[in-house]
N, C-alpha and C positions, 0 to 999 in steps of 0.2 A: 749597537754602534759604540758603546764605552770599552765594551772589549777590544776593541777594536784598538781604538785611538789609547788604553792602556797597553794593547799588545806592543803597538809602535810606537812607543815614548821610550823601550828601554832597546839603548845604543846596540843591544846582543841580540835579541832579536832581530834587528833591523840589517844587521851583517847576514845573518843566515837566510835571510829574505832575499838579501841580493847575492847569496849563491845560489838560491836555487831560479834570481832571472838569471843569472847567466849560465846552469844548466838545472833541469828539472829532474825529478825519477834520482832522487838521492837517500841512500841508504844512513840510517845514524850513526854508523859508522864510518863512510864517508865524507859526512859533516863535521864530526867531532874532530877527524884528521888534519882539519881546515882551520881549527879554532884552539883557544889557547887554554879554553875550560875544560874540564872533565867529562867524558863520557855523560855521565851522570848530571851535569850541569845545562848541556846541551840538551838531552832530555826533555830536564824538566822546561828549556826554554819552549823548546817542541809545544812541549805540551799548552805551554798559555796560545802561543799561535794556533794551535787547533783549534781549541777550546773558541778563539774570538773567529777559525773561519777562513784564518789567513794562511793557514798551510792545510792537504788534505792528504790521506796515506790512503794506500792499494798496497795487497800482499802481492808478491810475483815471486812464485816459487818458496823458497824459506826467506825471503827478504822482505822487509816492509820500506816503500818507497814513499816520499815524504813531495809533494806536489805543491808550488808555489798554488793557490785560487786566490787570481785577479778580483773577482768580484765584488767582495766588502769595499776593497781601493776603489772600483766602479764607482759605486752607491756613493762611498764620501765624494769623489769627483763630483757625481750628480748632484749632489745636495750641498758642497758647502765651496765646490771650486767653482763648476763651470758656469756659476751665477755671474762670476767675478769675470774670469776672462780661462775663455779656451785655451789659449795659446802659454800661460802658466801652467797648465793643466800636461801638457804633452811638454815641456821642458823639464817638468815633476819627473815623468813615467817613462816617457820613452818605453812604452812595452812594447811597440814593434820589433826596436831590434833587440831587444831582452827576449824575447820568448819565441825566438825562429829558431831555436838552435835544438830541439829535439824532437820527437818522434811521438810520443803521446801528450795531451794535453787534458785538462783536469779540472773541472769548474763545479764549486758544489755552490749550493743554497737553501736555505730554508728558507719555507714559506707556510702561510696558518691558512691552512686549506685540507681540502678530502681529498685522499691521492683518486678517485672518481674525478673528480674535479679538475683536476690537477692532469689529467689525460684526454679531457676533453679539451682541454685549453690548448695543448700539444699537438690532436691530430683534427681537429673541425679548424676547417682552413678558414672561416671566417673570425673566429677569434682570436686564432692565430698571426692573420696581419695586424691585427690590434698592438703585437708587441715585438714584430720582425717586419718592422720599418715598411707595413702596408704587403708582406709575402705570404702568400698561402701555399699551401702545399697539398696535392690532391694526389687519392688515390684510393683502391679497397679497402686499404690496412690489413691485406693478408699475408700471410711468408710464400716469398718468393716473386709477389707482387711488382711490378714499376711503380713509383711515383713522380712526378713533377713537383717542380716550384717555382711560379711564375707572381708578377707583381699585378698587382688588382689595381681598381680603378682609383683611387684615392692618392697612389702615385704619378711621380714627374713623367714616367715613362711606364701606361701598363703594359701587361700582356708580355712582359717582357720575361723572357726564362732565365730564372737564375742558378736550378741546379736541377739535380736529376738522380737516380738511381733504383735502388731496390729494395726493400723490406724482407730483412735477413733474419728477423727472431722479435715474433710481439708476443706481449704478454699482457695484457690490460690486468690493473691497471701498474701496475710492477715494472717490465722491462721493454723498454723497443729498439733496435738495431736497426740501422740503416747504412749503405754504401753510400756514397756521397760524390757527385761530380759536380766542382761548380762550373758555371756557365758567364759570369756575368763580365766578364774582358777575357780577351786570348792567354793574357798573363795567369792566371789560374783555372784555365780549361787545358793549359801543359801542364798543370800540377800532377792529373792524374787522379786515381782514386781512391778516397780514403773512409774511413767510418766515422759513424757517430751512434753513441751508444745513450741512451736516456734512462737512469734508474731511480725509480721513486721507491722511499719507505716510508712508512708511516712514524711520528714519534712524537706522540702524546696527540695535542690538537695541531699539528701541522705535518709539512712533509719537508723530510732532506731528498732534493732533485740533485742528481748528479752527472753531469755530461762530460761524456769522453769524447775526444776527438783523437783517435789513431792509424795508423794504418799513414803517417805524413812522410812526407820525404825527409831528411835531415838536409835543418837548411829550407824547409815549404816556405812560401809565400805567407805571411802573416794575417796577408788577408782574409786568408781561409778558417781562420778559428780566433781573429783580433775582436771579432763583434758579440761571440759569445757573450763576455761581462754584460754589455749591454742589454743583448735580449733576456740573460736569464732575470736583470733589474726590472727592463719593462715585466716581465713576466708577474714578476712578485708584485710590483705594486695593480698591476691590473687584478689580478685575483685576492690581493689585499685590502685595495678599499675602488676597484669599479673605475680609477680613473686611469691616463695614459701617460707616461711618463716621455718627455720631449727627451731625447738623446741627440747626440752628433749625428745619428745613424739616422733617425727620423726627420731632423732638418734637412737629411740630406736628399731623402727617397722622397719622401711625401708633399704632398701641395699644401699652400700655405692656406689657412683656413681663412677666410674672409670674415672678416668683423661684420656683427647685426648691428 
């Protein structure tokens, strides 16, 4: 977390953050066109935002594409705003409408766990609702397979379907691909169909989790990959220390637990 709040203390960084909310998949050389430092300056600013989490790259072709990941910003939200009050929280960020404006999107994390571990958490749908706001998601886990994902009983509304698709490339415990239809309002069941891609590595004692969501329309509904941050937080703290971490996402799905 100090990386973090040192990546975003210096005014330079914090410019090249908010180009790539307002477009993502930015080459450093398209960044550096944008800015009044050097090649070489820009760089190196790159490079502290990686390093703390807050920017992540994918090569595409001979280019290497530089990706805003919300998630750190999550976590701080979680832990140091949304105590305070919500609604500073989303006057901050505004990521809805910062991050509707392209075609893949890019979430990494790390987390101190066995990528073993780290995949059972992903496809056994009971520990799964654990950190997708009470969702599980069923199916063989074979290629070519359909799955569901419907909401369990611990939610405001079970039984209810919220997405659907296909299992297009597993790999335990390494890579898994899936087509993705959401279902949960009419407004993102006209989205159409898009991917999600799950890639674990190992590195050292823990694992960098990487989630793509592509295949979006330019201009998609933001609700379709806005929750990401979220679950991939619950995720980490559930297999970090056992417990569940409350989100907007989970106040919102879930019944409220009744005091003994």
């Amino acid at each position: 977390m100090d990386l973090v709040f040192r990546a975003l203390a210096d005014p330079t960084r914090r410019a090249l953050l908010d180009r790539l909310f307002r477009k993502d998949a930015q080459s450093l050389s398209a960044l550096a066109r944008r800015s009044t430092l050097t090649r070489f300056g820009v760089m190196k600013h790159l490079r502290v935002l990686e390093q703390a989490g807050l920017v992540t790259t994918r090569r595409r072709g001979r280019e290497k594409l530089h990706f805003l990941n919300p998630v750190p910003i999550r976590r701080i939200h979680d832990r140091w705003i949304d105590k305070y009050t919500e609604r500073w929280a989303a006057a901050l960020t505004s990521l809805k409408e910062e991050l509707e404006a392209t075609m893949e999107k890019v979430f990494e994390i790390y987390i101190k766990t066995t990528p073993e571990w780290l995949w059972q958490a992903i496809t056994d749908p009971e520990l799964r609702r654990k950190y997708t706001f009470g969702v599980g998601v069923y199916t063989d886990w074979k290629p070519g397979s359909p799955y569901q994902a419907e909401t369990g009983p611990e939610t405001i509304a079970p039984n209810m379907p919220i997405s659907e698709g296909t299992i297009l490339e597993i790999d335990p415990p390494r890579r898994l691909v899936q087509s993705f239809n959401a279902l949960w309002s009419d407004d993102v069941k006209h989205e159409g169909t898009s991917r999600v891609t799950w890639e674990i590595e190992p590195v050292g004692d823990s694992c960098r989790l990487t989630v793509i969501h592509d295949h979006l329309r330019e201009g998609a509904n933001a609700e379709l990959y806005g929750g990401w941050p979220m679950v991939l937080s619950g995720l980490k703290t559930l297999l970090e220390t056992g417990e569940l971490l409350t989100t907007p996402g989970s106040l919102l799905y879930l019944k409220p637990q009744s005091a003994d």
